[in-house]
C-alpha positions as CSV (number, residue, x, y, z in Angstrom):
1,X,21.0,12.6,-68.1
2,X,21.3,16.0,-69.3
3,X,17.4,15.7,-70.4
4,X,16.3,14.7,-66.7
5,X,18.3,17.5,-65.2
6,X,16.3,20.0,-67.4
7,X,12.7,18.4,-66.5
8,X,13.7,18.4,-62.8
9,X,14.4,22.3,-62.7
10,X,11.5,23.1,-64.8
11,X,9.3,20.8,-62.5
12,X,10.9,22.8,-59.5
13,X,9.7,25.9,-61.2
14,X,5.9,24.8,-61.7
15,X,5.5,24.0,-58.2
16,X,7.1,27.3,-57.1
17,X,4.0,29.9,-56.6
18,X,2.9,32.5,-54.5
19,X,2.6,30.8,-51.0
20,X,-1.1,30.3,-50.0
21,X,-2.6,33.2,-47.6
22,X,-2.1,31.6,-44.0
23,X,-5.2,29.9,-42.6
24,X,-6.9,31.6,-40.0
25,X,-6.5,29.7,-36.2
26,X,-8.6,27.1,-35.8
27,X,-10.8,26.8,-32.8
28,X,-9.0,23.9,-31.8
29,X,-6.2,26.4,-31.4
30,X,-8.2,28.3,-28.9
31,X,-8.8,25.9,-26.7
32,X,-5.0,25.3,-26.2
33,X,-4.3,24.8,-22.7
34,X,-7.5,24.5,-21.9
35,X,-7.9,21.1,-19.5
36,X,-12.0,20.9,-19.5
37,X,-13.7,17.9,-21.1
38,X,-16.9,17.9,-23.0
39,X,-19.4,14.8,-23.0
40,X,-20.8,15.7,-26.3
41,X,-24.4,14.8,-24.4
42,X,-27.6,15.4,-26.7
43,X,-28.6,18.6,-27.4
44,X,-31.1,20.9,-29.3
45,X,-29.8,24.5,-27.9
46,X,-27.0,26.1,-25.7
47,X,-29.6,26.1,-23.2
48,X,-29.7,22.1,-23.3
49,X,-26.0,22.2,-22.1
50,X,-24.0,23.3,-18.5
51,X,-20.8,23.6,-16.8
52,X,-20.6,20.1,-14.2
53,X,-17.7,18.7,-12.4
54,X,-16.2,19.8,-9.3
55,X,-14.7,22.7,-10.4
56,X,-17.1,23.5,-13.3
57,X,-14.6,21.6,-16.1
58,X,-17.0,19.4,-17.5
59,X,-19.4,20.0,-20.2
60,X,-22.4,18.0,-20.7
61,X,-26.4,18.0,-21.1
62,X,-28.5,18.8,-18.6
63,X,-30.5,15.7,-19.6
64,X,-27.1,13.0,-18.6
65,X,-26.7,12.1,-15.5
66,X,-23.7,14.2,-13.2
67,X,-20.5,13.7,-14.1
68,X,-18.0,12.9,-11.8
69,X,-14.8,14.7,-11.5
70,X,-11.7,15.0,-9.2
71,X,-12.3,17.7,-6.9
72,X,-9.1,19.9,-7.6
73,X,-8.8,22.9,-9.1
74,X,-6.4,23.5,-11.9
75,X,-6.2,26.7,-13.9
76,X,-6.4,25.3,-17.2
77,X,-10.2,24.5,-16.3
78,X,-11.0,27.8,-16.4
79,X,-13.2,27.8,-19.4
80,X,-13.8,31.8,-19.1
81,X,-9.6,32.7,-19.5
82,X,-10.1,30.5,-22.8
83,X,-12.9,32.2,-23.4
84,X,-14.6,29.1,-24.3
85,X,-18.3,28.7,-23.1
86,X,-20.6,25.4,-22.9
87,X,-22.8,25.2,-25.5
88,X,-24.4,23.1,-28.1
89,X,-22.3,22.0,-30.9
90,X,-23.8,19.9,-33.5
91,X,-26.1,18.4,-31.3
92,X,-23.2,17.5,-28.4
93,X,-22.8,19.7,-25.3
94,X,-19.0,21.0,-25.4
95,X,-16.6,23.7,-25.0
96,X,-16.3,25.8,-27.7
């Protein structure tokens, strides 16, 4: 008993370290809040991509057809207090 006591505390002292530098925030992160949906339509360039949807909350392609959206405005889909912009993301149109 005495043996598995004396493994246990030196296994608690391996594992004990300097704690890893904290990550940076993710994008994800950013986009907390954020209410806006992306369609992840085909892309080559930012310039393949657009703001849709009644009140501008949808990004998609310019080559899909029009999205349609509830014709409210909320804050959250204000991509521009995010700071988020449409663009394209490995070859999908969204917020980013």
């Amino acid at each position: 008993m005495k043996n598995l006591f004396i493994v246990l505390i030196a296994a608690a002292f391996v594992n004990c370290g300097t704690p890893a530098a904290p990550k940076p925030p993710s994008k994800a992160a950013a986009t907390d809040g954020f209410c806006g949906s992306s369609t992840k339509g085909a892309c080559q360039s930012d310039a393949d991509c657009h703001a849709s949807g009644c009140s501008g909350q949808i990004c998609q392609s310019k080559k899909e057809e029009g999205q349609i959206s509830v014709c409210d405005y909320k804050e959250c889909y204000d991509a521009a207090k995010y700071g988020l912009k449409c663009g394209c993301v490995d070859q999908g149109c969204q917020w980013r």
